[in-house]
C-alpha positions as CSV (number, residue, x, y, z in Angstrom):
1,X,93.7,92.9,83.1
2,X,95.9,93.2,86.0
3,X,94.1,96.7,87.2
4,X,90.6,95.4,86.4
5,X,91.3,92.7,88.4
6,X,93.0,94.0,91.4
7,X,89.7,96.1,91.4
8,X,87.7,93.2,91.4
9,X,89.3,91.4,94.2
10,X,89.5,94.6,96.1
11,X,86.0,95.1,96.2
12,X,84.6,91.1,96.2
13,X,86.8,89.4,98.5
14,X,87.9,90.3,102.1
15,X,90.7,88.9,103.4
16,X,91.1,90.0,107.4
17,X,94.2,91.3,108.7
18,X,96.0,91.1,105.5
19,X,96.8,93.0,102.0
20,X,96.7,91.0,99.3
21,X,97.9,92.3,96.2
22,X,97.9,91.5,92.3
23,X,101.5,91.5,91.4
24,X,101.6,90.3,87.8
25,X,99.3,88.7,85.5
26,X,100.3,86.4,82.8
27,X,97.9,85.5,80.0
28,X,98.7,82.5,77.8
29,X,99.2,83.0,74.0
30,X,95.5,81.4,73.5
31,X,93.9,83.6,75.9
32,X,92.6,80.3,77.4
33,X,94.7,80.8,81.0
34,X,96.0,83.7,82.9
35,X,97.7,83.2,85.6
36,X,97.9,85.4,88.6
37,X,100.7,86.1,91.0
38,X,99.3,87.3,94.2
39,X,101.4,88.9,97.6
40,X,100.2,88.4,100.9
41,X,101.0,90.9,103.9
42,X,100.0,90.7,107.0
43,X,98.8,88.1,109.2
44,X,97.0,85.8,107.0
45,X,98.7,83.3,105.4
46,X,99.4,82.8,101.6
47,X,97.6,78.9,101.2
48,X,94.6,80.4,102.8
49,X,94.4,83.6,100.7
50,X,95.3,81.4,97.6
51,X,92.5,79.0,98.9
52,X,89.7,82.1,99.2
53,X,90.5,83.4,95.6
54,X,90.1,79.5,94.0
55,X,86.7,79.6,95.9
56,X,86.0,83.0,93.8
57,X,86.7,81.9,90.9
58,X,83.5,81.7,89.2
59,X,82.7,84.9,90.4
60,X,85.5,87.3,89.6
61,X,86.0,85.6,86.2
62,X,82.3,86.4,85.1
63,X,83.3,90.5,86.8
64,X,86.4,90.1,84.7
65,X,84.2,88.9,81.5
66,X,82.1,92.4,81.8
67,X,84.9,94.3,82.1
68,X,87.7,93.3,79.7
69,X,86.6,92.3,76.6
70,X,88.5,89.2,75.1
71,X,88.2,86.7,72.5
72,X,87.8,84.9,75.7
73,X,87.4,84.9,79.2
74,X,90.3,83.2,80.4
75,X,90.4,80.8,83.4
76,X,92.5,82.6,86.1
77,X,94.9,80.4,88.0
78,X,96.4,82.1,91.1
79,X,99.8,81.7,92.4
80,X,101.4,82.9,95.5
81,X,104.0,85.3,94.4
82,X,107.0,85.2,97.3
83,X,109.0,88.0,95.6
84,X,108.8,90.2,98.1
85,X,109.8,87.9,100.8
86,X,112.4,86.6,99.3
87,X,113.9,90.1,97.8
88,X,113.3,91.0,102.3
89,X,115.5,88.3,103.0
90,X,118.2,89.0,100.3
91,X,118.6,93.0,101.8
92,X,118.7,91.0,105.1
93,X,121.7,88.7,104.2
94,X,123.6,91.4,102.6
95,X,123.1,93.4,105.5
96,X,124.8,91.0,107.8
97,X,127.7,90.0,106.2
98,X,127.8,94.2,105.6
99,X,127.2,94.6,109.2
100,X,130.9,92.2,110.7
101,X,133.0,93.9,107.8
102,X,132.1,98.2,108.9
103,X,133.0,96.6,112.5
104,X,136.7,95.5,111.8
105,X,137.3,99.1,109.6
């Protein structure tokens, strides 16, 4: 579902002066939800990519429906997924309290 959809987006929605990308999909038990964890780099911000993929709903759930076949089509719910960022600032941090420690050796 994850690569189908990735393909889907890729190809249906622009988003200018950013990559967006499908990090992880996670379909309830019932098949009724899925809920997708999207990253956003680049200059666009995440709300507004977020905001362009709830307007496409409709759309890339009835590309998803011809492409996957399921019991049924679920009803994607997207999430900004700030993994990256946040695994960015970790190597940051760890970097500077590295960086005062090599000077005093």
């Amino acid at each position: 579902m994850k690569r189908e959809l990735s393909s889907i987006v890729a190809r249906e929605v622009t988003f200018p002066g950013a990559l967006v990308s499908i990090n992880h999909v996670d379909v309830t038990s019932d098949l009724k939800n899925a809920h997708v964890f999207v990253s956003v780099l680049g200059l666009s911000d995440g709300t507004s990519v977020i905001s362009k993929l709830e307007a496409h709903r409709p759309a890339l759930q009835a590309e998803l429906s011809r492409r996957v076949i399921l019991k049924y089509t679920p009803h994607l719910v997207f999430h900004l997924d700030d993994s990256i960022q946040r695994g960015v600032r970790v190597i940051e941090i760890l970097q500077e309290i590295e960086a005062p420690r090599s000077e005093h050796e």
